[in-house]
PDBQT receptor file of N, H, CA, C and O in Angstrom, charges set to zero:
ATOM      1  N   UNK A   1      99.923  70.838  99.256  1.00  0.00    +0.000 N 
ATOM      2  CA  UNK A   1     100.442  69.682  99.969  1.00  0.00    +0.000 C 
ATOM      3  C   UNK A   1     100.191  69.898 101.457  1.00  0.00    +0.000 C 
ATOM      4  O   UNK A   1     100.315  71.018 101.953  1.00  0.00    +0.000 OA
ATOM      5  N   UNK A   2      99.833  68.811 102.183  1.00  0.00    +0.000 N 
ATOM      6  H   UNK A   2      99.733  67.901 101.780  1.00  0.00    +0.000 HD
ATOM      7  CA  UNK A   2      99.638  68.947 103.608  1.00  0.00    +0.000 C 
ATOM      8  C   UNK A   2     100.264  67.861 104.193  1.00  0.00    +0.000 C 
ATOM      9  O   UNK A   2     100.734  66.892 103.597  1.00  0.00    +0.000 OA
ATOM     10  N   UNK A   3     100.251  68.068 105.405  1.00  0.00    +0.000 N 
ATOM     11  H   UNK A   3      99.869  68.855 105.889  1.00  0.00    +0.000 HD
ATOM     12  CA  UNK A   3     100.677  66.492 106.199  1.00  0.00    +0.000 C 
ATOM     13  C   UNK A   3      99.490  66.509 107.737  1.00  0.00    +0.000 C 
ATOM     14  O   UNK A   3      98.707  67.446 107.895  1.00  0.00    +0.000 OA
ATOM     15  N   UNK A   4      99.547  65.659 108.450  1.00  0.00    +0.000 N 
ATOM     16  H   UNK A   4     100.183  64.898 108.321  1.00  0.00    +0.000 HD
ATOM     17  CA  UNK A   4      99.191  65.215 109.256  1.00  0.00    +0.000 C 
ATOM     18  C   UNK A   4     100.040  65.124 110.641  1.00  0.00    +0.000 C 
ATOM     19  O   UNK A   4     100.946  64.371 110.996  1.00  0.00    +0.000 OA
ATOM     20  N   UNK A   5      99.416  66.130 111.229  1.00  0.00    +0.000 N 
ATOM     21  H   UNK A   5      98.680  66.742 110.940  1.00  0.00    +0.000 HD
ATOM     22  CA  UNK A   5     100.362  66.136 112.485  1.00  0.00    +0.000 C 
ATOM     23  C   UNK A   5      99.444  66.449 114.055  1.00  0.00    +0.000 C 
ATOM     24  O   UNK A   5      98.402  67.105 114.042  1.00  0.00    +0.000 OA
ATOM     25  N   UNK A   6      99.791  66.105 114.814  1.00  0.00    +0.000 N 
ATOM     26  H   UNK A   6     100.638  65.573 114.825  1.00  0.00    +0.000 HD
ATOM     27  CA  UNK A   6      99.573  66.075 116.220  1.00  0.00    +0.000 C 
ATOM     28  C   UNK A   6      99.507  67.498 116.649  1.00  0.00    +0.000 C 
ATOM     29  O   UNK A   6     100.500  68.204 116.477  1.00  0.00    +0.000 OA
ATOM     30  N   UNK A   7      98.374  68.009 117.219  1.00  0.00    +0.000 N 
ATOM     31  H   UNK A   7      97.567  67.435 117.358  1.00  0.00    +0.000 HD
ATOM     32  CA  UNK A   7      98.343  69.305 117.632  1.00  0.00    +0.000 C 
ATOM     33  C   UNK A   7      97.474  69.400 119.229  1.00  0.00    +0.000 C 
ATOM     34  O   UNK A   7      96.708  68.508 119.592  1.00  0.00    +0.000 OA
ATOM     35  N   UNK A   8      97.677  70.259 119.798  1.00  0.00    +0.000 N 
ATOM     36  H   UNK A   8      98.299  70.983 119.503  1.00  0.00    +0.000 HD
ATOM     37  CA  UNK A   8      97.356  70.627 121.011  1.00  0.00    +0.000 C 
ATOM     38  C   UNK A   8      95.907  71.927 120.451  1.00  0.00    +0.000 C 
ATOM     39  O   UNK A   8      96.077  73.101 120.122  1.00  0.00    +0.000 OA
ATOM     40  N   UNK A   9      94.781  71.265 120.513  1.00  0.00    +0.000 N 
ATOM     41  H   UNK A   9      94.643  70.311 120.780  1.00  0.00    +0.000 HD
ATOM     42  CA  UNK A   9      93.498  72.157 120.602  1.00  0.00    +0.000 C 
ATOM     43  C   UNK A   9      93.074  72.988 121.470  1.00  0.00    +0.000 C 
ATOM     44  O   UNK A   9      92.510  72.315 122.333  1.00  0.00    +0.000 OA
ATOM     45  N   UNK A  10      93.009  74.424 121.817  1.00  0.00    +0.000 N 
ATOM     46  H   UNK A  10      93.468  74.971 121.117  1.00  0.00    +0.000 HD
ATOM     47  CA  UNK A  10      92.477  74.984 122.551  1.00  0.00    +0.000 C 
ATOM     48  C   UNK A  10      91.047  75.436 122.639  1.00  0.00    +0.000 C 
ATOM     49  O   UNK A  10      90.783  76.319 121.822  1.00  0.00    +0.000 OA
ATOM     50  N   UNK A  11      89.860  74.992 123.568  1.00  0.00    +0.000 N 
ATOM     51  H   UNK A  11      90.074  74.275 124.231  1.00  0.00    +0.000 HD
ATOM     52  CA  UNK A  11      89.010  75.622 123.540  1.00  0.00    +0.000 C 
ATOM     53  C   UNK A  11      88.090  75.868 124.591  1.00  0.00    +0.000 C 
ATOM     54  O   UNK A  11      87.498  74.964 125.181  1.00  0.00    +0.000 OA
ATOM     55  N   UNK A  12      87.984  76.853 124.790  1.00  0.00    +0.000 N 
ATOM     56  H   UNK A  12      88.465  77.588 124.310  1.00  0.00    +0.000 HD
ATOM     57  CA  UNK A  12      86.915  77.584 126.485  1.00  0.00    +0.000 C 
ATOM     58  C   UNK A  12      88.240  77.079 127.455  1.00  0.00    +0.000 C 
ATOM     59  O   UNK A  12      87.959  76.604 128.555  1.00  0.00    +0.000 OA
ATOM     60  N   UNK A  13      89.607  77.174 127.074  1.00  0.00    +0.000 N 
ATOM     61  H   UNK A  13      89.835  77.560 126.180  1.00  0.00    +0.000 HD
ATOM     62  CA  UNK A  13      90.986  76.911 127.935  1.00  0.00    +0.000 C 
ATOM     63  C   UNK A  13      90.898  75.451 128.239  1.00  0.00    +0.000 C 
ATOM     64  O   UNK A  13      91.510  74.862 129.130  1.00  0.00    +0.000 OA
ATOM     65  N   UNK A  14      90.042  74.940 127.368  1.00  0.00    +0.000 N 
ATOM     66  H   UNK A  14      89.545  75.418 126.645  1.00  0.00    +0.000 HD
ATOM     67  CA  UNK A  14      90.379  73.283 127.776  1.00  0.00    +0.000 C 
ATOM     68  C   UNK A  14      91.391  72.678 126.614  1.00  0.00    +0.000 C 
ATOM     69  O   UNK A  14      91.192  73.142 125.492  1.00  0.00    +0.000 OA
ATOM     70  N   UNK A  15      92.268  71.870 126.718  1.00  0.00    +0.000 N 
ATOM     71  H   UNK A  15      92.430  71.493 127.630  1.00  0.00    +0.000 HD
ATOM     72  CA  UNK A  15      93.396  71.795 125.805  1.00  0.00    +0.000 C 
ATOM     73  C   UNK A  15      93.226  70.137 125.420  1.00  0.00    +0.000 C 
ATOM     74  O   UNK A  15      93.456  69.294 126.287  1.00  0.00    +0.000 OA
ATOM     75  N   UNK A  16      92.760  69.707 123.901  1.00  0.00    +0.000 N 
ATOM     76  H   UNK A  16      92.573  70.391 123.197  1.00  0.00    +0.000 HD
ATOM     77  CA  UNK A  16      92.959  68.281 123.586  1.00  0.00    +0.000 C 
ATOM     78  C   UNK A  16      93.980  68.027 123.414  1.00  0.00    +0.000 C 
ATOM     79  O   UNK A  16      94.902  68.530 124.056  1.00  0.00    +0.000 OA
ATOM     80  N   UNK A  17      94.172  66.915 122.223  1.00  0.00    +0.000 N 
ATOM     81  H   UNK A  17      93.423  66.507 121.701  1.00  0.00    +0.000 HD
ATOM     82  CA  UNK A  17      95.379  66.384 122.059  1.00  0.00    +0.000 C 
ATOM     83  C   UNK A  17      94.488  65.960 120.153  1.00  0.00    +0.000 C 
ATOM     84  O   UNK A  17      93.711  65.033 119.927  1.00  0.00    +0.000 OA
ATOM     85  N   UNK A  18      94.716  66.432 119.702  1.00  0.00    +0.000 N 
ATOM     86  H   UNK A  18      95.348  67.185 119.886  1.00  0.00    +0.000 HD
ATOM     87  CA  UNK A  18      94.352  65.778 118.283  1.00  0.00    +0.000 C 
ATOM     88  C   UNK A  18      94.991  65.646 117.044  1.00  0.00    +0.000 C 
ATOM     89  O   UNK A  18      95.988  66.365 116.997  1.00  0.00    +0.000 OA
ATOM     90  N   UNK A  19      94.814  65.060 116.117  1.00  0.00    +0.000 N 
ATOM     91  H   UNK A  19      94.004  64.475 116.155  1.00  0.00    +0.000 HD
ATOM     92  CA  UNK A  19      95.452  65.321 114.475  1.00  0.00    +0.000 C 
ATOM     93  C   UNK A  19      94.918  66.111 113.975  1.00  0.00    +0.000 C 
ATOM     94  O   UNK A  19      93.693  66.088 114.095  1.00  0.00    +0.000 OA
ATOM     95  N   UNK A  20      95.457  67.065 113.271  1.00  0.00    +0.000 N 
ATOM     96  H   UNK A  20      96.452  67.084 113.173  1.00  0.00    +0.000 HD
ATOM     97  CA  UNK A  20      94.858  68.092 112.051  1.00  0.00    +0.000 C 
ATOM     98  C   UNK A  20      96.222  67.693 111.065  1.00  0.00    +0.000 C 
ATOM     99  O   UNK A  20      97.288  67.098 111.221  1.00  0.00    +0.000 OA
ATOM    100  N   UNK A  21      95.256  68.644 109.578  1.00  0.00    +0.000 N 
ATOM    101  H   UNK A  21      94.390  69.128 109.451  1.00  0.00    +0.000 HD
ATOM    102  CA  UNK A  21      96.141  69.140 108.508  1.00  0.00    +0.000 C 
ATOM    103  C   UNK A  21      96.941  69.892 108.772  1.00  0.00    +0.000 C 
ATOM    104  O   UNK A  21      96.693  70.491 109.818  1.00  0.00    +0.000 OA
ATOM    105  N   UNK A  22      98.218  70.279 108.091  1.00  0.00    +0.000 N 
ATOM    106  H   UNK A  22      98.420  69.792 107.241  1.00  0.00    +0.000 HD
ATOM    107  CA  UNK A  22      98.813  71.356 108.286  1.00  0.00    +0.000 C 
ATOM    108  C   UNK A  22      99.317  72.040 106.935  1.00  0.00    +0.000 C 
ATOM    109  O   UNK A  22     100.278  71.540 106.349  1.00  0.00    +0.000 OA
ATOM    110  N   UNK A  23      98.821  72.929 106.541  1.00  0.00    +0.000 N 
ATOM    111  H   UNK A  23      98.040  73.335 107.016  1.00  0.00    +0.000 HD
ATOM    112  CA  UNK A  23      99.418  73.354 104.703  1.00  0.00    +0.000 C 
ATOM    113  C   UNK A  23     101.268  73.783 104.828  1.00  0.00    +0.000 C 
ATOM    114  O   UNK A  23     101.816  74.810 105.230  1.00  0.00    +0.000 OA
ATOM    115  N   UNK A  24     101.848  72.452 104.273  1.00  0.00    +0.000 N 
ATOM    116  H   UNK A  24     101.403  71.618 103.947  1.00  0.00    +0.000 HD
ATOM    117  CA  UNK A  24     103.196  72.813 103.999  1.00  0.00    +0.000 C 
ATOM    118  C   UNK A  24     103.871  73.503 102.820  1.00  0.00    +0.000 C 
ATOM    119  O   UNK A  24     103.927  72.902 101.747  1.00  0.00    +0.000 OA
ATOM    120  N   UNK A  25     104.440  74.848 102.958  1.00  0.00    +0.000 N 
ATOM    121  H   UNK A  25     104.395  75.337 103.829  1.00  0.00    +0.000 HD
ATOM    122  CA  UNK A  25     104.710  75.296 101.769  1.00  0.00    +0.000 C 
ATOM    123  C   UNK A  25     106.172  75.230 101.389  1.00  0.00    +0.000 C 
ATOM    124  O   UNK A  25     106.925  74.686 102.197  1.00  0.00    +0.000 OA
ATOM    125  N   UNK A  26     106.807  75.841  99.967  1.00  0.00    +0.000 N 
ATOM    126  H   UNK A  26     106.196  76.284  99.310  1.00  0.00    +0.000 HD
ATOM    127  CA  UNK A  26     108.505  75.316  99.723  1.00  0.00    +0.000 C 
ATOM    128  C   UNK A  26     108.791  76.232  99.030  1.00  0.00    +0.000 C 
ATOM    129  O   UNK A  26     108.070  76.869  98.262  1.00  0.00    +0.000 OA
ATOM    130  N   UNK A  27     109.701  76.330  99.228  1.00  0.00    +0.000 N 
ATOM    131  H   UNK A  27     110.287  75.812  99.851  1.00  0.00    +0.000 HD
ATOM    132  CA  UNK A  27     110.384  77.692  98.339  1.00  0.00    +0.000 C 
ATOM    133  C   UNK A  27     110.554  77.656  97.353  1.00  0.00    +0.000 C 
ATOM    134  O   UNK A  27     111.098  76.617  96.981  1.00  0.00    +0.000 OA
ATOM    135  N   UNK A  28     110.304  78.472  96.504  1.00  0.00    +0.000 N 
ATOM    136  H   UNK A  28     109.862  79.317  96.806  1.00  0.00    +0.000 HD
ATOM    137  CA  UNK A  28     110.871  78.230  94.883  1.00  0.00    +0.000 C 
ATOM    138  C   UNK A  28     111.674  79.497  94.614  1.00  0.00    +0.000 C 
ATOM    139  O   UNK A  28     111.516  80.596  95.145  1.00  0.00    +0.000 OA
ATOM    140  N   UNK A  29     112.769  79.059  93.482  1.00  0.00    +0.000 N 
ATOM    141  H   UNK A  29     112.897  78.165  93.051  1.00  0.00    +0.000 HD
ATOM    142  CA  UNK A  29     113.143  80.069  92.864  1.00  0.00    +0.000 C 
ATOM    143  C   UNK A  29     113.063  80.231  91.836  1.00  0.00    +0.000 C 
ATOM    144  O   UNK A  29     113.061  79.220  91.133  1.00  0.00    +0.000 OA
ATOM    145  N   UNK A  30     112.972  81.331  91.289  1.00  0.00    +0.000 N 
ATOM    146  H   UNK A  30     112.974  82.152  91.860  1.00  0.00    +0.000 HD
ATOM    147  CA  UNK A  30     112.666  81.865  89.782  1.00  0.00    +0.000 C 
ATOM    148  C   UNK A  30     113.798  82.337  89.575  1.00  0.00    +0.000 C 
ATOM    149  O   UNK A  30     114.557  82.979  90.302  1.00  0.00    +0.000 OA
ATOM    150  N   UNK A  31     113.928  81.737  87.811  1.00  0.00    +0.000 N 
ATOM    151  H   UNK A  31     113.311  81.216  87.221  1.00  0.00    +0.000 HD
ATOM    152  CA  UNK A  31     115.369  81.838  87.143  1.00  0.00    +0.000 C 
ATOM    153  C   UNK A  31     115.142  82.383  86.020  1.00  0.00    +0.000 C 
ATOM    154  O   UNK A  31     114.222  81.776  85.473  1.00  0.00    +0.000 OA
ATOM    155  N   UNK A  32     115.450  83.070  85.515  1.00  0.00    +0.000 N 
ATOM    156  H   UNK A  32     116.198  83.563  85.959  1.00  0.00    +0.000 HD
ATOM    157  CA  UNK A  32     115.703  83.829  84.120  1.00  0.00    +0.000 C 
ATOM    158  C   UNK A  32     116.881  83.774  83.420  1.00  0.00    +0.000 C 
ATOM    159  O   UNK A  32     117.713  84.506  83.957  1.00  0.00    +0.000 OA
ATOM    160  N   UNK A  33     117.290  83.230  82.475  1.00  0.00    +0.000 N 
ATOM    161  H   UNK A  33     116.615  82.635  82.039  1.00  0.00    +0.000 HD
ATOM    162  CA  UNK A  33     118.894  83.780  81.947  1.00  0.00    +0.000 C 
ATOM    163  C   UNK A  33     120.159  83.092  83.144  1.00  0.00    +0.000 C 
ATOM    164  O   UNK A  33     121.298  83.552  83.221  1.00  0.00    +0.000 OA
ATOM    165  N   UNK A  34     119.667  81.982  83.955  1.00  0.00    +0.000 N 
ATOM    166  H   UNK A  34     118.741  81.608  83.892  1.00  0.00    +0.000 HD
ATOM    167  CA  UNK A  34     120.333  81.732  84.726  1.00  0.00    +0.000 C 
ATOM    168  C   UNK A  34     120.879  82.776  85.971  1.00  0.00    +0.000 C 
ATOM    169  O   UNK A  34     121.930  82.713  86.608  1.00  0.00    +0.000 OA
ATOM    170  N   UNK A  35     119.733  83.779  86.069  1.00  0.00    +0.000 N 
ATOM    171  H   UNK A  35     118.879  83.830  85.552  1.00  0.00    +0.000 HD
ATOM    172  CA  UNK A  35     120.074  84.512  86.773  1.00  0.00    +0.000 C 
ATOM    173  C   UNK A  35     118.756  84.354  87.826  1.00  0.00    +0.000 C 
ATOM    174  O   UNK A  35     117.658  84.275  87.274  1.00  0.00    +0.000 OA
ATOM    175  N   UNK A  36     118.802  84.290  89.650  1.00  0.00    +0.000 N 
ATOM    176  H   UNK A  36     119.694  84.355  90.098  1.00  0.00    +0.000 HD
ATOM    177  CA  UNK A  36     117.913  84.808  90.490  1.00  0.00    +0.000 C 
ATOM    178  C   UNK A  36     116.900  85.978  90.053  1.00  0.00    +0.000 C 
ATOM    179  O   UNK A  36     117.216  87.166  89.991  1.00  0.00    +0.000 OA
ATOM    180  N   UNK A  37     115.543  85.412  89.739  1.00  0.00    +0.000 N 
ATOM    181  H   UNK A  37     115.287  84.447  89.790  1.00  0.00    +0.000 HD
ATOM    182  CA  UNK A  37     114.800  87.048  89.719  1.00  0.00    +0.000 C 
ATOM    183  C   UNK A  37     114.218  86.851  91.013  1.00  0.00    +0.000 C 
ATOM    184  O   UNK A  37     114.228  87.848  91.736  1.00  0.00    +0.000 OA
ATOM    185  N   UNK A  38     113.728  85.834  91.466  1.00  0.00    +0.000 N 
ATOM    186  H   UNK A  38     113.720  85.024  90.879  1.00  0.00    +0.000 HD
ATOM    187  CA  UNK A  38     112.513  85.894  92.002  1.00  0.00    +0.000 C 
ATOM    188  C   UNK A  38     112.716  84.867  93.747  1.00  0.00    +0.000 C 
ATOM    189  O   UNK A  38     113.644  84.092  93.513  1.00  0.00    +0.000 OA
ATOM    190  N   UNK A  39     112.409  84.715  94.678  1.00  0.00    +0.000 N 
ATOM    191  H   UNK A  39     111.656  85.344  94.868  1.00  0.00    +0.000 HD
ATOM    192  CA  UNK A  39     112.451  83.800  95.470  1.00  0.00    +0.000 C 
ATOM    193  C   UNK A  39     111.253  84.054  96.514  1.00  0.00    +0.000 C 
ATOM    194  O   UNK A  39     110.976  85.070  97.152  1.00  0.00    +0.000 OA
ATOM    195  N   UNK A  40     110.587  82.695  96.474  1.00  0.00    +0.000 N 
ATOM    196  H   UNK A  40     110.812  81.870  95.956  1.00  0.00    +0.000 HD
ATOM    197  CA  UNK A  40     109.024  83.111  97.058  1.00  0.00    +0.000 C 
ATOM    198  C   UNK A  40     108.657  81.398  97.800  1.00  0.00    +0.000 C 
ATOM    199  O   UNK A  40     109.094  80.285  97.506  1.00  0.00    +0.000 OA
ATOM    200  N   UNK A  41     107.868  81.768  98.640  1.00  0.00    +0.000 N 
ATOM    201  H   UNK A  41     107.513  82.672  98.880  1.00  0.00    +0.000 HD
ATOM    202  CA  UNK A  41     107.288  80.628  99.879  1.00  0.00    +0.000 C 
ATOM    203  C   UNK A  41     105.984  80.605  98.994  1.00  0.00    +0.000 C 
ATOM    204  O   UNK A  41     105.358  81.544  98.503  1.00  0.00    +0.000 OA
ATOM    205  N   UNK A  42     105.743  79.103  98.932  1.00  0.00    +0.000 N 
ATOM    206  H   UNK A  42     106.252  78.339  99.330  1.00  0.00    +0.000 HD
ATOM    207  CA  UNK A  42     104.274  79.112  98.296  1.00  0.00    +0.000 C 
ATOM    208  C   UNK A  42     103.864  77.441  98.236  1.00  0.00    +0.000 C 
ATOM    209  O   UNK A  42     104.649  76.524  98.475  1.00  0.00    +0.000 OA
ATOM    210  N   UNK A  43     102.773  77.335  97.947  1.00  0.00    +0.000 N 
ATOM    211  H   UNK A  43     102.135  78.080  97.754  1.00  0.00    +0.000 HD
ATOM    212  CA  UNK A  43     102.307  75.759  97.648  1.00  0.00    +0.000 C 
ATOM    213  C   UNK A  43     102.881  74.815  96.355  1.00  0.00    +0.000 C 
ATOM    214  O   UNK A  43     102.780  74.933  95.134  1.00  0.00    +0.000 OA
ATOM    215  N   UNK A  44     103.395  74.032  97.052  1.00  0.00    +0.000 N 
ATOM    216  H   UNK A  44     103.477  73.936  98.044  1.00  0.00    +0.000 HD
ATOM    217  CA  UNK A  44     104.131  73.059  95.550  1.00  0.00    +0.000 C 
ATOM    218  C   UNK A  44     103.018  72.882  94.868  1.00  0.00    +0.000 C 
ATOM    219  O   UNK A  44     103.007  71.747  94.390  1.00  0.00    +0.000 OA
ATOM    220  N   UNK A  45     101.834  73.649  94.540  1.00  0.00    +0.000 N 
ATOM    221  H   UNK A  45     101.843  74.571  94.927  1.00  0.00    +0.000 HD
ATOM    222  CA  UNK A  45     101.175  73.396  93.351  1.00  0.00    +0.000 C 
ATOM    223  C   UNK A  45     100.445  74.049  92.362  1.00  0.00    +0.000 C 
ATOM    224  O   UNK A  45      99.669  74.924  92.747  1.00  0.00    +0.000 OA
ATOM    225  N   UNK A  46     100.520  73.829  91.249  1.00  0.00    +0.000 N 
ATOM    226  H   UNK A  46     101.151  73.118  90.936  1.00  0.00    +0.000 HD
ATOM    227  CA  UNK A  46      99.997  74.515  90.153  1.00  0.00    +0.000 C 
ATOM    228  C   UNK A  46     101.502  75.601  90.263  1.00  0.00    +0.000 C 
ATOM    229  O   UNK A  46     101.389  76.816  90.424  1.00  0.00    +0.000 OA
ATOM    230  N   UNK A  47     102.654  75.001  90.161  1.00  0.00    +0.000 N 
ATOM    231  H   UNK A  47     102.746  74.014  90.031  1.00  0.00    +0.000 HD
ATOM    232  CA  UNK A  47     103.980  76.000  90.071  1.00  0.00    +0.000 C 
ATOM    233  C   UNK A  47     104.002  76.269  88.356  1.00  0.00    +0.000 C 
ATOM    234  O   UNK A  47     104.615  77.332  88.265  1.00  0.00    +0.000 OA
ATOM    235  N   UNK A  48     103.757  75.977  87.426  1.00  0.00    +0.000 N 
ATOM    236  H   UNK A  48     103.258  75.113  87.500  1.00  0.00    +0.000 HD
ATOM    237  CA  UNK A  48     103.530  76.335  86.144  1.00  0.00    +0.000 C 
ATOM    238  C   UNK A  48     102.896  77.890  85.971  1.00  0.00    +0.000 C 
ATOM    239  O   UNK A  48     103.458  78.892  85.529  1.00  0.00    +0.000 OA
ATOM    240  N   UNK A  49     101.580  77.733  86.460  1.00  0.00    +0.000 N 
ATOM    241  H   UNK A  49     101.124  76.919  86.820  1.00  0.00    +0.000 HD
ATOM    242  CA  UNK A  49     100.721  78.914  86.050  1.00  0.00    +0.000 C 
ATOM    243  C   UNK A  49     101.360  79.985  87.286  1.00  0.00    +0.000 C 
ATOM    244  O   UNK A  49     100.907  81.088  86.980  1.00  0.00    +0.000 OA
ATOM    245  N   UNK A  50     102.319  80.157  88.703  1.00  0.00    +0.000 N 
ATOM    246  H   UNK A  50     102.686  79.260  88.952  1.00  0.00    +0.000 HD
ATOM    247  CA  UNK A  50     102.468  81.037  89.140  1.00  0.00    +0.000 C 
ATOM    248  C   UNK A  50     103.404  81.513  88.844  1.00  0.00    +0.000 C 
ATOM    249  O   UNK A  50     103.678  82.553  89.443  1.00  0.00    +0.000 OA
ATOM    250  N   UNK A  51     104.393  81.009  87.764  1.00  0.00    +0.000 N 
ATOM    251  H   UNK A  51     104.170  80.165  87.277  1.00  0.00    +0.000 HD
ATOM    252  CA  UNK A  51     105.617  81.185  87.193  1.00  0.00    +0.000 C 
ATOM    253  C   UNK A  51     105.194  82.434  86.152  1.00  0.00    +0.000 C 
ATOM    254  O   UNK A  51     105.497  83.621  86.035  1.00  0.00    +0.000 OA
ATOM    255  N   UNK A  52     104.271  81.424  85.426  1.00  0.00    +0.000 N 
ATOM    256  H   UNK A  52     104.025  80.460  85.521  1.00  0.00    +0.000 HD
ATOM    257  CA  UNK A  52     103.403  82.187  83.987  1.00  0.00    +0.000 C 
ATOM    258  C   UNK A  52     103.256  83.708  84.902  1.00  0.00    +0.000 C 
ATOM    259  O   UNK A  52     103.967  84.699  85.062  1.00  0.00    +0.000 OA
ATOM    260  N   UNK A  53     102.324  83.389  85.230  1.00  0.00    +0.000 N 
ATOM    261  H   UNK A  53     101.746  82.583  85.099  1.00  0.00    +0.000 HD
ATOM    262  CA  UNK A  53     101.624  84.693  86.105  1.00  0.00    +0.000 C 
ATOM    263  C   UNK A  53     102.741  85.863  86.765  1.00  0.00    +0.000 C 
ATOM    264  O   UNK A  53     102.617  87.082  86.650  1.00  0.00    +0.000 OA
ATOM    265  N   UNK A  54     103.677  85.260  87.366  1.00  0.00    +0.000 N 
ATOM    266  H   UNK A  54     103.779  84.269  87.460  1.00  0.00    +0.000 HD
ATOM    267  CA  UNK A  54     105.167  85.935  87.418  1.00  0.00    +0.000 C 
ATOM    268  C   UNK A  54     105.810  87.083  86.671  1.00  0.00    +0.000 C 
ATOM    269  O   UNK A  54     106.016  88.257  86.981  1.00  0.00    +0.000 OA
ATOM    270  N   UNK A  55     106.009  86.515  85.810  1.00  0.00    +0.000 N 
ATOM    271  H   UNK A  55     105.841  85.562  85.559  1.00  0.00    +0.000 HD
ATOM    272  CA  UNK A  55     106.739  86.583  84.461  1.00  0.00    +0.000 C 
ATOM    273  C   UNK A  55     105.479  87.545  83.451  1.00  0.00    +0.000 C 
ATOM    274  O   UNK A  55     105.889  88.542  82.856  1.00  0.00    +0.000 OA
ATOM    275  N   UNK A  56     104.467  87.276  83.373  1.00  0.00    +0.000 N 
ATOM    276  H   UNK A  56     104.134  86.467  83.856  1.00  0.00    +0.000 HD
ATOM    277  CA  UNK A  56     103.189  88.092  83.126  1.00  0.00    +0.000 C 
ATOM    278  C   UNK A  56     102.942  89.227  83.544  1.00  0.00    +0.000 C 
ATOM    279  O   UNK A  56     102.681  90.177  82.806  1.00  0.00    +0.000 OA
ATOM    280  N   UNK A  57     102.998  89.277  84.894  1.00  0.00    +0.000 N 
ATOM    281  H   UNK A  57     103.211  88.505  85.494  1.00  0.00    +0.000 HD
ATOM    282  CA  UNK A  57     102.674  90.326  85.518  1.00  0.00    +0.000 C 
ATOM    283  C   UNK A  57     103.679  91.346  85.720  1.00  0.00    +0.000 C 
ATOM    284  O   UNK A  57     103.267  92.464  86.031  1.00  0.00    +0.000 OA
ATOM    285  N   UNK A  58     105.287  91.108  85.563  1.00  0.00    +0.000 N 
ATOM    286  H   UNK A  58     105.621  90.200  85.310  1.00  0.00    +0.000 HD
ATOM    287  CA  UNK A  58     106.262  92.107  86.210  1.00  0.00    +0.000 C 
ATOM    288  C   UNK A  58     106.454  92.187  84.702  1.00  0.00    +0.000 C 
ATOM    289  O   UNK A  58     107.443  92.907  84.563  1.00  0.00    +0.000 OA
ATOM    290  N   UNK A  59     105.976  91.784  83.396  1.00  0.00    +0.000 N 
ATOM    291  H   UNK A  59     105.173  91.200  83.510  1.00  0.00    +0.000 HD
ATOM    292  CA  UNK A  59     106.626  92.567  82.315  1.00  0.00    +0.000 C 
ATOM    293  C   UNK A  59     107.602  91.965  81.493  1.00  0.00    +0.000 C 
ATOM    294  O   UNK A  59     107.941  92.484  80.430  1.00  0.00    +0.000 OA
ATOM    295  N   UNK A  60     108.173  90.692  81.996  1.00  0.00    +0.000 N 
ATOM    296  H   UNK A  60     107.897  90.271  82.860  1.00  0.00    +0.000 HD
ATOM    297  CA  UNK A  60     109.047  89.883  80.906  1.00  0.00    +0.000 C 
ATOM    298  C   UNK A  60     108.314  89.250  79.858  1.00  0.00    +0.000 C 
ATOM    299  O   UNK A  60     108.841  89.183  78.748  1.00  0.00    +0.000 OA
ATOM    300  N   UNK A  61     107.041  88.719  80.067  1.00  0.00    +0.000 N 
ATOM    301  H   UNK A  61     106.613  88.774  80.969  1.00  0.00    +0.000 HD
ATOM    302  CA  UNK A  61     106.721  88.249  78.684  1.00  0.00    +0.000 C 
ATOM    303  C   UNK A  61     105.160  89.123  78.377  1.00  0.00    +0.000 C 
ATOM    304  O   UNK A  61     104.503  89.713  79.233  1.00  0.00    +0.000 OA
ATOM    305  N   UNK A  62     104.786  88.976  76.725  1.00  0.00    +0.000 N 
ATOM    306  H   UNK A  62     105.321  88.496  76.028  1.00  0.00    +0.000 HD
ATOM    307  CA  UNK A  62     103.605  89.693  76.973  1.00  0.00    +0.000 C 
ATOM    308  C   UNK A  62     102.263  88.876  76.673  1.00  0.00    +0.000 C 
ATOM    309  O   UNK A  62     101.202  89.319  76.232  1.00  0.00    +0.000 OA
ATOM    310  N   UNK A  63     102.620  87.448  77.061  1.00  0.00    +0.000 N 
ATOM    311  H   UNK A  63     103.481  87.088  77.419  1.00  0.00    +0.000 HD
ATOM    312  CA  UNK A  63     101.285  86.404  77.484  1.00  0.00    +0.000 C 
ATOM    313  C   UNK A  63     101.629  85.301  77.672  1.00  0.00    +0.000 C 
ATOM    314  O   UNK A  63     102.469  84.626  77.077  1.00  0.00    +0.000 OA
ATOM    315  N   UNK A  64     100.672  84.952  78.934  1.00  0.00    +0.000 N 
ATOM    316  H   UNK A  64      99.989  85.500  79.418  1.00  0.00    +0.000 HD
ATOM    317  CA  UNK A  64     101.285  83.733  79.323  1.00  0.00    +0.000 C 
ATOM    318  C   UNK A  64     101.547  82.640  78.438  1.00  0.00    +0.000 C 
ATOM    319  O   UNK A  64     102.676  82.222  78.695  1.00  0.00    +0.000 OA
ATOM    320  N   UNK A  65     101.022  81.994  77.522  1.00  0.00    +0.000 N 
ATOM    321  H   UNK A  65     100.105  82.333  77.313  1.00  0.00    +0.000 HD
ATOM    322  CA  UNK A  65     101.259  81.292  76.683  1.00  0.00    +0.000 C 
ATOM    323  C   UNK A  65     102.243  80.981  76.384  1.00  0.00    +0.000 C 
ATOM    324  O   UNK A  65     102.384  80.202  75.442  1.00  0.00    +0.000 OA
TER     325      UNK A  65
């Protein structure tokens, strides 16, 4: 997810005024058993497979599937 915002360009110390992207990221938390495992800054997307991958990788399940 991105947005569109107003930024101050620097270059050879000359300073514009322009729009760029900006990548906004959101916190998620990871829940197990109703319990906090996990709390991480990341891109609201493709949150499925980094969950999988999560949970994959530290040993709670033994495939993502």
């Amino acid at each position: 997810m991105d947005i569109e915002k107003e930024i101050i360009k620097v270059i050879d110390k000359k300073k514009e005024k322009v729009f760029d992207h900006i990548v906004v990221e959101k916190q998620l938390n990871i829940y197990l058993n109703k319990n906090l495992v996990f709390r991480i800054m990341c891109l609201p997307t493709d949150i499925k497979f980094l969950v999988y991958g999560f949970f994959f990788s530290n040993g709670y399940i033994n495939e993502p599937s």
